[in-house]
N, C-alpha and C positions, 0 to 999 in steps of 0.2 A: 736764227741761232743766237744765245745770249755769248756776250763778252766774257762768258767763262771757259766756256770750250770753241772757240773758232774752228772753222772747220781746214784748218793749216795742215799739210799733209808737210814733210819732209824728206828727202833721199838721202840715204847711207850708206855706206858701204857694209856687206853682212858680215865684214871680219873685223870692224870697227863696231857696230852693232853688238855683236857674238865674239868678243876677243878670245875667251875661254876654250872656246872651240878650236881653236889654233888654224882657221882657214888662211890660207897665202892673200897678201892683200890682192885686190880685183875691184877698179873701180866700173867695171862692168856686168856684177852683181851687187842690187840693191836693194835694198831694205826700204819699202815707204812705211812713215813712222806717223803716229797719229799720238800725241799728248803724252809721248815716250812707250808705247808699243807700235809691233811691226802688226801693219794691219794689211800688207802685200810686199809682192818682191816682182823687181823687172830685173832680168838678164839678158844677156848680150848672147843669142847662140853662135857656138863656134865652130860646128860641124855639121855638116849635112846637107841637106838641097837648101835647107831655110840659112845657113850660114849666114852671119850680119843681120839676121831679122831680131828684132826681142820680144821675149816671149816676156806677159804681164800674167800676174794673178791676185785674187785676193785672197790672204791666206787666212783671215779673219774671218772664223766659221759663220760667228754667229749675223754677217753680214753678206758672208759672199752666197749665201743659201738664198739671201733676198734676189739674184739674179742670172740672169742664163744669157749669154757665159758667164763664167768667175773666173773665165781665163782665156788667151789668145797669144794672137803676137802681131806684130806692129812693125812697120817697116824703119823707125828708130826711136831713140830715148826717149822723144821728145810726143811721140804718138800713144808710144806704151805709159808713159804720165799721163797724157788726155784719156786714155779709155779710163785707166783706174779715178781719176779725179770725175769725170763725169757722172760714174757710178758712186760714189763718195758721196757726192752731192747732192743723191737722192736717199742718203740715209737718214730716218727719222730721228730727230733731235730727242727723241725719249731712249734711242737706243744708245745714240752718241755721248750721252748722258752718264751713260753708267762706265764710261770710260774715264778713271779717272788717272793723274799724271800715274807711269809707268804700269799701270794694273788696271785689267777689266773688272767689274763687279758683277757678278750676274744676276739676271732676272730671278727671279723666285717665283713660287707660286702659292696659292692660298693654304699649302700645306708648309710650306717654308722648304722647299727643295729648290735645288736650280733646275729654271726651264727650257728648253730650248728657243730659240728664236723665231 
């Protein structure tokens, strides 16, 4: 990967991410952010048989298509960041590419549409 885009992931909170939204703050919904977009989110569940588990996902289509799952849960923070960074880390640097600070660029194709991934 060139020193222009590292592959730095960072965690946010989604009501400091999304303040617009008027969500209650919750530092146990997160935002992982990639060169200033949200490219996943891990949450803390708080109800259910899975209570205290967190559930990860990648919410960035045009990547989390590249894998099966694109989503689970984790028995905490600290595992639901290893699943999402693991898979991260096998994104091709041609795709990571078009990710530039705050906005994705999309693929095109030889007719000049945007392509899928």
């Amino acid at each position: 990967m060139s020193a222009e885009a590292p592959r730095t992931l960072t965690l946010r909170p989604v009501h400091e991410q999304w303040p617009a939204a008027g969500w209650p703050p919750d530092e146990n919904d997160l935002s992982v952010i990639y060169r200033g977009v949200s490219v996943a989110r891990i949450t803390r569940i708080g109800n259910g048989q899975a209570a205290g588990e967190w559930s990860w996902s990648i919410t960035w289509t045009e990547i989390a298509l590249r894998f099966m799952p694109s989503h689970g849960r984790a028995s905490s923070r600290d595992d639901a960041v290893q699943e999402i960074g693991s898979r991260f880390s096998t994104v091709p640097d041609e795709i990571l590419a078009r990710v530039k600070v705050g906005r994705v660029i999309p693929a095109r194709t030889d007719d000049g549409n945007a392509s899928p991934a």
